[in-house]
C-alpha positions in Angstrom: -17.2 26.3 13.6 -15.5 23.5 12.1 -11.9 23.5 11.7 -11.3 23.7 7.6 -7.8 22.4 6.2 -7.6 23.7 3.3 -8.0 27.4 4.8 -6.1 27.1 7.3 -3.2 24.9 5.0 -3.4 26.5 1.9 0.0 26.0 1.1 -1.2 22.3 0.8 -4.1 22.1 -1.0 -3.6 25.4 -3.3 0.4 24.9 -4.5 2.2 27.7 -6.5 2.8 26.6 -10.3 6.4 26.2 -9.7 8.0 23.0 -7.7 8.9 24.1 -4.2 9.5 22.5 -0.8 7.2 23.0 1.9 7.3 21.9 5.9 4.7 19.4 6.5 3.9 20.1 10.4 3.5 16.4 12.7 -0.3 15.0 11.9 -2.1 12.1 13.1 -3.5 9.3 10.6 -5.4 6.2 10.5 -3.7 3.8 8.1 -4.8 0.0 7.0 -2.7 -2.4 4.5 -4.0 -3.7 1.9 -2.5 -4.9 -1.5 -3.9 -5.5 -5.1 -5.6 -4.2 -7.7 -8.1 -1.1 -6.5 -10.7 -2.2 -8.9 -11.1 -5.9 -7.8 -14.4 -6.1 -6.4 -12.9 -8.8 -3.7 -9.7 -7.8 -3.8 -7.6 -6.6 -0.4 -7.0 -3.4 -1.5 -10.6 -2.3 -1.5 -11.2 -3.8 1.1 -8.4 -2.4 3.2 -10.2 1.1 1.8 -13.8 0.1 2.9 -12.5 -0.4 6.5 -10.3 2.5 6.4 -13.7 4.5 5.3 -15.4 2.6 8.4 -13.0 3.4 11.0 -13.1 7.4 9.5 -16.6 7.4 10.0 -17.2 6.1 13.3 -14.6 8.3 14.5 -16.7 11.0 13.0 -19.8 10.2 14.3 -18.4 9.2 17.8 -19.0 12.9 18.7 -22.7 11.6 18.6 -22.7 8.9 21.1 -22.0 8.1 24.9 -18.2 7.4 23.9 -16.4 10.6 23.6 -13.3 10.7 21.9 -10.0 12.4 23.4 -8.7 15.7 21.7 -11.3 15.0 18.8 -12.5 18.4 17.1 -15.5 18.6 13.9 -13.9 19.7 10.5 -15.1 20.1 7.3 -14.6 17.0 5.9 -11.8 14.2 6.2 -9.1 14.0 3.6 -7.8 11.1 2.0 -4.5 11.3 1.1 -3.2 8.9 -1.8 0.5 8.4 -0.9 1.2 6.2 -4.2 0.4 7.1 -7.9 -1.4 4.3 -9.2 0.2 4.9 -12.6 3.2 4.7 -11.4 3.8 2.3 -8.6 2.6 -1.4 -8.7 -0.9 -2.4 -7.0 1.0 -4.0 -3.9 2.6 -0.7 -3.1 -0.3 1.6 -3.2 -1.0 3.9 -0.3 -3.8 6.0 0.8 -4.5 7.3 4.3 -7.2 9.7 6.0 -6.2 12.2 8.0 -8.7 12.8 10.8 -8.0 15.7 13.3 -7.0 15.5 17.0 -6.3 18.6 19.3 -2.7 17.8 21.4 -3.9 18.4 25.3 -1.8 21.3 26.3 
C-alpha cells in the first residue's frame, strides 16, 4: 500500500484552529531556482516549476523502468510545498518544493 502523508502526518496537513508549534522531522526534497513572476508564460519561475514537475515525475515513474531508484517507496501523491506567500513576498523570492519520499537504509 502506498505510504499516505497526510495520515500518517496529520498534525501537518489537518492543524488545530489555534497557532501552535510543531516538530517538523528531517525530509528529503528536490528544489530548482527560479525567479519572476509565476504567471509569465516565459518567465524563469515557471519554468523552474515545469522542471521541478519533470524531475518529480520521472522519479515517480522510475519505479517502472530498468533504473531503480535507492530507498524510493510509492505514496499517494507528491506534495508541493509553497515555502513563500505570493502575496506577501516579491516574485524573486518565491519558493516552492516537492517533497518526494525516500526510505533511510537501516
Amino acid at each position: 500500500m502506498a505510504f499516505d502523508y497526510k495520515k500518517e502526518y496529520k498534525e501537518f496537513y489537518m492543524p488545530k484552529g489555534i497557532p501552535s508549534i510543531v516538530n517538523v522531522p528531517k525530509m528529503n526534497f528536490i528544489a530548482v531556482r527560479g525567479s519572476g513572476d509565476p504567471n509569465d508564460e516565459d518567465g524563469e519561475y515557471k519554468q523552474a516549476i515545469g522542471l521541478l514537475y519533470g524531475i518529480a515525475f520521472t522519479i515517480k515513474m522510475s519505479k517502472r523502468g530498468e533504473h531503480q531508484i535507492d530507498r524510493y517507496f510509492d505514496y499517494v501523491v507528491h506534495h508541493e510545498i509553497y515555502l513563500s506567500d505570493a502575496r506577501k513576498v516579491a516574485p524573486e523570492k518565491l519558493k516552492t518544493v516537492i517533497r518526494h519520499p525516500i526510505n533511510v537504509k537501516g
